[in-house]
C-alpha positions in Angstrom: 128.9 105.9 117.0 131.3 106.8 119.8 131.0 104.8 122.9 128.8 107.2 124.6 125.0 106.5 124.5 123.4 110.3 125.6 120.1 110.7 127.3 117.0 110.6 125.3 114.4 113.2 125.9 110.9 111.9 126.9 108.5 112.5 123.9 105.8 113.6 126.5 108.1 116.0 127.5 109.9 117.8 124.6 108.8 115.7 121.3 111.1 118.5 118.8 113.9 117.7 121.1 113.1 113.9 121.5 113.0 113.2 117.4 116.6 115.2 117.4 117.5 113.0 120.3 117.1 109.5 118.5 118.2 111.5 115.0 121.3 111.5 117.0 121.8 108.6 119.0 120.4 106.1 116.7 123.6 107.7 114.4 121.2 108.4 111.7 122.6 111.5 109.7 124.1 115.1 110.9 124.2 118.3 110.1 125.6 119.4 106.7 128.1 122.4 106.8 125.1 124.3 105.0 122.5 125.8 107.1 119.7 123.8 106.3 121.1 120.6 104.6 122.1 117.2 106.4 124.5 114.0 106.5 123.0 110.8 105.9 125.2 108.8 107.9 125.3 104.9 107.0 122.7 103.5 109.4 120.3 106.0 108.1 121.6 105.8 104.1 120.9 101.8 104.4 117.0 102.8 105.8 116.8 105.1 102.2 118.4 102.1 100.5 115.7 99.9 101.7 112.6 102.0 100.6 114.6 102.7 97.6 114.4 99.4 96.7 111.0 97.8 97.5 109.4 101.2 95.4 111.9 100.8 92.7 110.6 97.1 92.6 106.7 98.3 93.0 107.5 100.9 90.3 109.2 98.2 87.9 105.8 96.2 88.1 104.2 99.6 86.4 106.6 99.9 83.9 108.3 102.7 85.1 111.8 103.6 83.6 114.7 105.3 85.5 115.9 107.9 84.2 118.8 111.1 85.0 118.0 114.6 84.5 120.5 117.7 84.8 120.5 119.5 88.0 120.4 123.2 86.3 117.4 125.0 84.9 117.5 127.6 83.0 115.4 130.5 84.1 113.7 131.0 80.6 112.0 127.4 81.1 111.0 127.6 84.4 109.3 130.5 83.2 107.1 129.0 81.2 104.3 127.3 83.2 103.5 130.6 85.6 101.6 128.8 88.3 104.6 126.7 88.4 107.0 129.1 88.7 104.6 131.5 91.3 104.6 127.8 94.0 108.5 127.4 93.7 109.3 131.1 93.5 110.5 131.8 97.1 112.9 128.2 97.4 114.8 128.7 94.6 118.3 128.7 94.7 119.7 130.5 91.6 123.2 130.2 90.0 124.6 133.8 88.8 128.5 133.3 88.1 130.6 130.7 87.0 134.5 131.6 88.3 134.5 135.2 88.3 132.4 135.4 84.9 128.7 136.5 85.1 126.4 133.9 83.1 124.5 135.6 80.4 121.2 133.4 81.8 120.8 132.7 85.8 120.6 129.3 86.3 118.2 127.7 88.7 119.0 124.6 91.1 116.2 122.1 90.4 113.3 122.3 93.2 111.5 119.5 91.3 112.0 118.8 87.1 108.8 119.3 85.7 110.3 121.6 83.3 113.0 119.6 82.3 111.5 116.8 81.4 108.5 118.4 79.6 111.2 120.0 77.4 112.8 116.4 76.7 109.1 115.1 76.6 108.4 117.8 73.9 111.3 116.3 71.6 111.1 112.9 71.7 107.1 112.6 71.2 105.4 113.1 67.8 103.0 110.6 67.0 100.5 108.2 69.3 103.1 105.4 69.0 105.6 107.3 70.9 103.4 107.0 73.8 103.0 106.4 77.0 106.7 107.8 78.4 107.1 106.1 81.9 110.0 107.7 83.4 111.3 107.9 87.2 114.5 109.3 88.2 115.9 108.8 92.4 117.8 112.2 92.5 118.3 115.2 95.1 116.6 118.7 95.0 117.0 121.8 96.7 114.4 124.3 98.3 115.4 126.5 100.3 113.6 126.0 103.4 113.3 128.6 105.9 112.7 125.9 108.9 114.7 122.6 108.9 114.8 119.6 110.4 116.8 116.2 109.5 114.8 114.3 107.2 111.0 116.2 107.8 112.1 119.2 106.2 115.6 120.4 104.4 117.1 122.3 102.1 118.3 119.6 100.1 117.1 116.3 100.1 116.8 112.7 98.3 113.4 111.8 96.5 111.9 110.2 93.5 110.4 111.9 90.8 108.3 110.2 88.3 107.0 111.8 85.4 104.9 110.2 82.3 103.1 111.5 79.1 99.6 110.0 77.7 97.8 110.3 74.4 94.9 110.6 76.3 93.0 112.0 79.4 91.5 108.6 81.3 94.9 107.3 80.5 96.8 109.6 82.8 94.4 109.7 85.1 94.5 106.5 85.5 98.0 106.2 86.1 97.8 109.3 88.7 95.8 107.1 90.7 98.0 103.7 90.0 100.9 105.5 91.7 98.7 106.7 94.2 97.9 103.4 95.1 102.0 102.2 94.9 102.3 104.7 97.3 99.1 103.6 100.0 101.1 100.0 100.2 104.3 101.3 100.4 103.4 102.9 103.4 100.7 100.7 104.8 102.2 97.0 103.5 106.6 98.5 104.1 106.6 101.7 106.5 103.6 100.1 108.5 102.5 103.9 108.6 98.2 103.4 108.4 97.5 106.9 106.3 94.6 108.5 105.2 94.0 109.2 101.7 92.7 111.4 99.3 92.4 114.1 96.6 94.4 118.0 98.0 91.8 121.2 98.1 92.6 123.6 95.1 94.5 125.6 98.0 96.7 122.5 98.9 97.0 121.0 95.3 100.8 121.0 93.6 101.7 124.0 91.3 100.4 123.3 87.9 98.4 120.7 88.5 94.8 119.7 88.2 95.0 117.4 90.5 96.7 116.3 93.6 96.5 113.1 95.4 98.4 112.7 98.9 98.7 110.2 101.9 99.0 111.7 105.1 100.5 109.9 108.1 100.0 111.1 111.7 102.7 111.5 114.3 102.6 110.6 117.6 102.4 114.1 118.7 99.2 114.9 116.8 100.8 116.3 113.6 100.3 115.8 110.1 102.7 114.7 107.8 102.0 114.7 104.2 103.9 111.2 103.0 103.5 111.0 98.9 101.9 112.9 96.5 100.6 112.3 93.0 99.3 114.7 89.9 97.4 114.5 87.7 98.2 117.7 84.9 96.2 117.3 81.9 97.1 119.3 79.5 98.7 122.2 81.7 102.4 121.4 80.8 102.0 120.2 77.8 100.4 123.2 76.4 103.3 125.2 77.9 106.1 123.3 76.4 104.5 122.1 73.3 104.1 118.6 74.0 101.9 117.3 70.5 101.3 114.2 68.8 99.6 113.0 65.8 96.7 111.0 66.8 95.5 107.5 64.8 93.1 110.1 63.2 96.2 112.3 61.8 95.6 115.3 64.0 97.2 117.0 66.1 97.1 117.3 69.8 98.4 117.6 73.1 100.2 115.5 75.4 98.2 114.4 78.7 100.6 114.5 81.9 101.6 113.2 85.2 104.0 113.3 88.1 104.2 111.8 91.1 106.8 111.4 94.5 108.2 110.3 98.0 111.4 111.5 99.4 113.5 111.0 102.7 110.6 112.5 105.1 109.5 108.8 104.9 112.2 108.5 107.2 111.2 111.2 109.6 107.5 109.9 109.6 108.6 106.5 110.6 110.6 107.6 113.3 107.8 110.5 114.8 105.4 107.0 114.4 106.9 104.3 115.7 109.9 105.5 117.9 110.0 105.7 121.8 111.6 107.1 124.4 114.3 104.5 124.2 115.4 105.2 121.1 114.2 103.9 117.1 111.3 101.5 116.5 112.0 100.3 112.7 109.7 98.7 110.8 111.4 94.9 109.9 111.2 95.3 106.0 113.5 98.5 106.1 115.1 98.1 109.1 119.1 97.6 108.1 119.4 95.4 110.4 116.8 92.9 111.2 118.4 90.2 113.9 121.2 91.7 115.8 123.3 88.6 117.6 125.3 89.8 120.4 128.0 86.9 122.0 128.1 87.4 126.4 131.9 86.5 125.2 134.1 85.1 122.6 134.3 81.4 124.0 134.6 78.8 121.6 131.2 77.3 122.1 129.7 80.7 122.3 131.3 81.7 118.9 130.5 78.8 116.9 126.6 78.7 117.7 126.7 82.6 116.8 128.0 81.6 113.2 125.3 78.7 113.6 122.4 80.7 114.3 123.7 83.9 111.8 124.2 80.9 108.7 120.8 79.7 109.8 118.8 83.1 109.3 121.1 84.7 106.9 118.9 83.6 103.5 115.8 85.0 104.9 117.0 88.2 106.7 119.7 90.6 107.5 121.4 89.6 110.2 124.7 90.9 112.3 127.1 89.2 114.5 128.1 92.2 116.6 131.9 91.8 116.8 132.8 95.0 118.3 135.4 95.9 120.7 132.3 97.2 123.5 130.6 95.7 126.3 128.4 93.8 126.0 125.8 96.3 128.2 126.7 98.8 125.4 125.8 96.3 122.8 122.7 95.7 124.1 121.9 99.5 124.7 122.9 100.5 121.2 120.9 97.7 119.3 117.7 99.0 121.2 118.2 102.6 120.2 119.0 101.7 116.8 115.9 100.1 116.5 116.7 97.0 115.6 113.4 94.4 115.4 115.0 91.0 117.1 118.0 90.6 119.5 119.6 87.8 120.5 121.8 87.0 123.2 124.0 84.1 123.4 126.0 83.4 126.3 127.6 80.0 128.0 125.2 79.7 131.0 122.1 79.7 128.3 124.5 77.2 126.1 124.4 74.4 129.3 120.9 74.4 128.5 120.7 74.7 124.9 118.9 77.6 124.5 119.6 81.5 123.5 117.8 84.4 124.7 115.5 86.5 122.3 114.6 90.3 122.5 111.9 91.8 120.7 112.3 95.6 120.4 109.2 96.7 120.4 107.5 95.6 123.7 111.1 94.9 125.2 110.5 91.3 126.4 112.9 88.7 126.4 112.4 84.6 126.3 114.5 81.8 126.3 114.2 79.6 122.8 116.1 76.4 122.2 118.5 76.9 119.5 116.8 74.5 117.1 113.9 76.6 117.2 115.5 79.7 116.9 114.5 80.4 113.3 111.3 79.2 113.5 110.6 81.6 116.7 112.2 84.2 115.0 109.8 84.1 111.8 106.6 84.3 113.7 108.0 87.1 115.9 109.2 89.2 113.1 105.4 89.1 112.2 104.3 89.9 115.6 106.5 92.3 116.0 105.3 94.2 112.6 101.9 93.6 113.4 102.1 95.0 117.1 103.7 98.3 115.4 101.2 99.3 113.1 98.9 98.2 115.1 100.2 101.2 117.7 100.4 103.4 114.9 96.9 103.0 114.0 95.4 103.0 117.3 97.2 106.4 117.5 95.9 107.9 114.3 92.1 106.9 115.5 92.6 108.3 118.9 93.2 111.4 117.1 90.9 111.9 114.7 88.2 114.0 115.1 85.1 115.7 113.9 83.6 119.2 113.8 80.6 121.0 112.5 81.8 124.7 113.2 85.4 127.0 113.7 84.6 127.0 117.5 84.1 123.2 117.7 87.1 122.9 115.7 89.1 125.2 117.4 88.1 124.0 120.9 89.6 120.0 119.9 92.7 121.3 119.1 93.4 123.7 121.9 92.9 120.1 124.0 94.2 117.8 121.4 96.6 117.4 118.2 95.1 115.4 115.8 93.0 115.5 112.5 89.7 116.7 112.2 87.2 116.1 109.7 85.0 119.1 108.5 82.8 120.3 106.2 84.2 122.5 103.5 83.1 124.8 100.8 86.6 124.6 99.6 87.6 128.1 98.4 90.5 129.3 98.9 90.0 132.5 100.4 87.7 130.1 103.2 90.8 128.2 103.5 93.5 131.1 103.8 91.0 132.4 106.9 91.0 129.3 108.3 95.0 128.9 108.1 95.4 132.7 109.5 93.3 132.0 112.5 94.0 128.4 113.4 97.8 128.1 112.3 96.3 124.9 110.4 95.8 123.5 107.0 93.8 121.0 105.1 95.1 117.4 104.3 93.2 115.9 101.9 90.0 115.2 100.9 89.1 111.4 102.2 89.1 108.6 99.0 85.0 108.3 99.8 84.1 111.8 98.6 80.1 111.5 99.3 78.0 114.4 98.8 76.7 116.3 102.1 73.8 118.4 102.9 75.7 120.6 105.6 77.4 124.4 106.0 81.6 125.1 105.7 82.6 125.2 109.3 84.1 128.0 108.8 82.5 130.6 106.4 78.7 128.7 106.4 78.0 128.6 102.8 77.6 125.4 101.4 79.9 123.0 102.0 81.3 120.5 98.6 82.6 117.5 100.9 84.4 116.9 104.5 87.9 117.6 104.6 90.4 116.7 106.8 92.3 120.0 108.7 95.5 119.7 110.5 98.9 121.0 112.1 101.5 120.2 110.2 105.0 119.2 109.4 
């Protein structure tokens, strides 16, 4: 980052131009030579490394297996599964020439590998013992998004893919809903994002699919943001890439599937929920740095109860001595923009008195703490601090949450407030288009408790199936 800290946009005023703002300035990625794709720059690869690693762990605990798959399709498999192809259809970027030679087949730049994988899936299974296949793979894909925006939405971007195969239906229905679950703690328990939950309308659900869970985060500003997804097939791919097995009875039948995923839009949801107007609010468990220790000066006594303090806490978190050739002003400013949960400040006027000075980023506050109970303080405000964040971030998401009984009830909340509103729904499609066309919004998902109602769609008045939550989106 160069020594040059630029102004932050106010999220009240300009909340598109305050998330490019602390994008920026928090030296989080740029913008790739590509229309469309990004730079992850190292402060904000480390963040990716971080979530990479407690899911990776959470997914290890399933049995999940990582695996690699080419990054080239052909088009006569994508071909196969036709609702699959009709969802993907208008992102896909398409190889045509190799050099100056025409290929014989185009080639299609993976926007997820469903198709893949099924094809590998198809060769490897044969009999009940070959089964379940757990596989995961962290990779990039590329859809070629009309609107961009680092991290929320771009034309190429990092994710995880998991895909599995069952000998029967409860089977992978069950584990649609295990990773569902992997994916409510990851952000509830890591990303301190509180999301609701729940099953996609048929409009909503993923291409191919049967079913589609998601977990929905809300942003400061009101808007949606779908955070994870997970499907449930059943036989869909299977059947369209011959995916059999011989059962324990000796007959023959098809393959029961699954896939589920998160990708780098965790990183735009965390920064829309927990940023401010200074700069990044990170979470402590992904945050790449969590205790930031910035010296006044480079005295003797000053540097050797830095090293003290930084031994001290070094087992337990990730901690930085900032060494830097900058003031110690700009120290301060940058650690605060960059989000970083604890600060401390050690200087030789606090030394006379044996004590440091302590930051916490969130509410800003600073307190003097004797240096042999540094790492004790430290611990219980790292938990504070993580609590008083999602704390926030919930407090936010009920604020906003609403409830209608009709289009005009529904329409008159949002013209005063962003947020999501929970409706009754009859859940066709058609309803749902109507509803999209006139509102500019979209359903989320439909809550975990799906109770039977006695009440009319708010929008077309037949009968409604269950209450739905409709939003704005990212």
């Amino acid at each position: 980052m160069a020594q040059k800290i630029e102004k932050i946009t106010s999220r009240e005023d300009d909340f598109s131009q305050w998330y490019t703002d602390v994008v920026k300035n928090a030296g989080l990625a740029d913008y790739g030579s590509v229309k469309g794709t990004m730079i992850f720059k190292p402060y904000g690869y480390a963040i990716w490394e971080n979530i990479v690693a407690i899911t990776d762990k959470m997914f290890k605990e399933q049995n999940v297996q990582n695996v690699y798959f080419p990054l080239l399709i052909p088009k006569n498999l994508f071909s196969k599964e036709k609702e699959h192809i009709e969802g993907f259809a208008p992102e896909l970027a398409t190889v045509t020439k190799v050099g100056d030679k025409d290929l014989s087949e185009e080639l299609y730049i993976r926007p997820t590998s469903e198709v893949l994988i099924c094809t590998h899936f198809a060769k490897e299974v044969k009999s009940y013992r070959d089964l379940p296949l757990i596989y995961n793979q962290w990779t990039n894909v590329m859809r070629w998004e009309k609107t961009t925006r680092p991290f929320l939405r771009t034309s190429e971007f990092l994710w995880q893919e998991g895909h599995t195969v069952h000998a029967s239906e409860q089977e992978a229905k069950n584990m649609t809903l295990t990773m569902f679950d992997v994916y409510k703690k990851l952000a509830n328990d890591y990303l301190l994002l509180p999301v609701i939950s729940g099953r996609k309308t048929e409009k909503e659900k993923f291409s191919g699919a049967k079913e589609t869970y998601s977990i929905e985060a809300l942003m400061y500003d009101g808007q949606a943001l779908q955070s994870g997804t997970s499907h449930y097939f059943g036989t869909n791919f299977a059947e369209a890439f011959n995916i059999k097995f011989q059962n324990k009875d000796q007959k023959e039948e098809f393959a029961y599937s699954t896939s589920w995923g998160v990708s780098t839009r965790l990183i735009g949801a965390i920064i829309m929920t927990h940023s401010d107007d200074q700069g990044l609010v990170l979470p402590s468990k992904i945050a790449p740095i969590q205790i930031q220790i910035i010296n006044i000066n480079e005295s003797e006594e000053v540097e050797k109860t830095s090293n003290q303090l930084f031994n001290s806490l070094k087992d337990s978190y990730r901690v930085f001595i900032d060494k830097t050739d900058k003031s110690f002003g700009f120290k301060i400013s940058e650690a605060e923009i960059k989000g970083i949960p604890i600060r401390i400040e050690i200087g030789p006027r606090d030394l006379t008195n044996n004590v440091v000075t302590i930051s916490r980023r969130d509410t800003r506050t600073k307190e003097q703490v004797s240096i042999d109970k540094v790492v004790e303080y430290v611990e219980k405000q790292i938990q504070d601090y993580d609590k008083n964040i999602y704390n926030i971030a919930l407090k936010n998401l009920k604020n906003k949450t609403y409830e209608a009984n009709t289009i005009d009830e529904y329409e008159s909340i949002l013209n005063k407030n962003q947020g999501l509103v929970l409706v009754p729904f009859c859940g066709d499609i058609n309803c749902e288009n109507q509803v999209k066309e006139r509102t500019q919004t979209n359903s989320r998902c439909i809550p975990d408790i799906d109770e039977k109602i006695e009440a009319k769609c708010f929008n077309c008045e037949k009968q409604a199936k269950y209450r739905v939550y409709f939003a704005r989106a990212y």
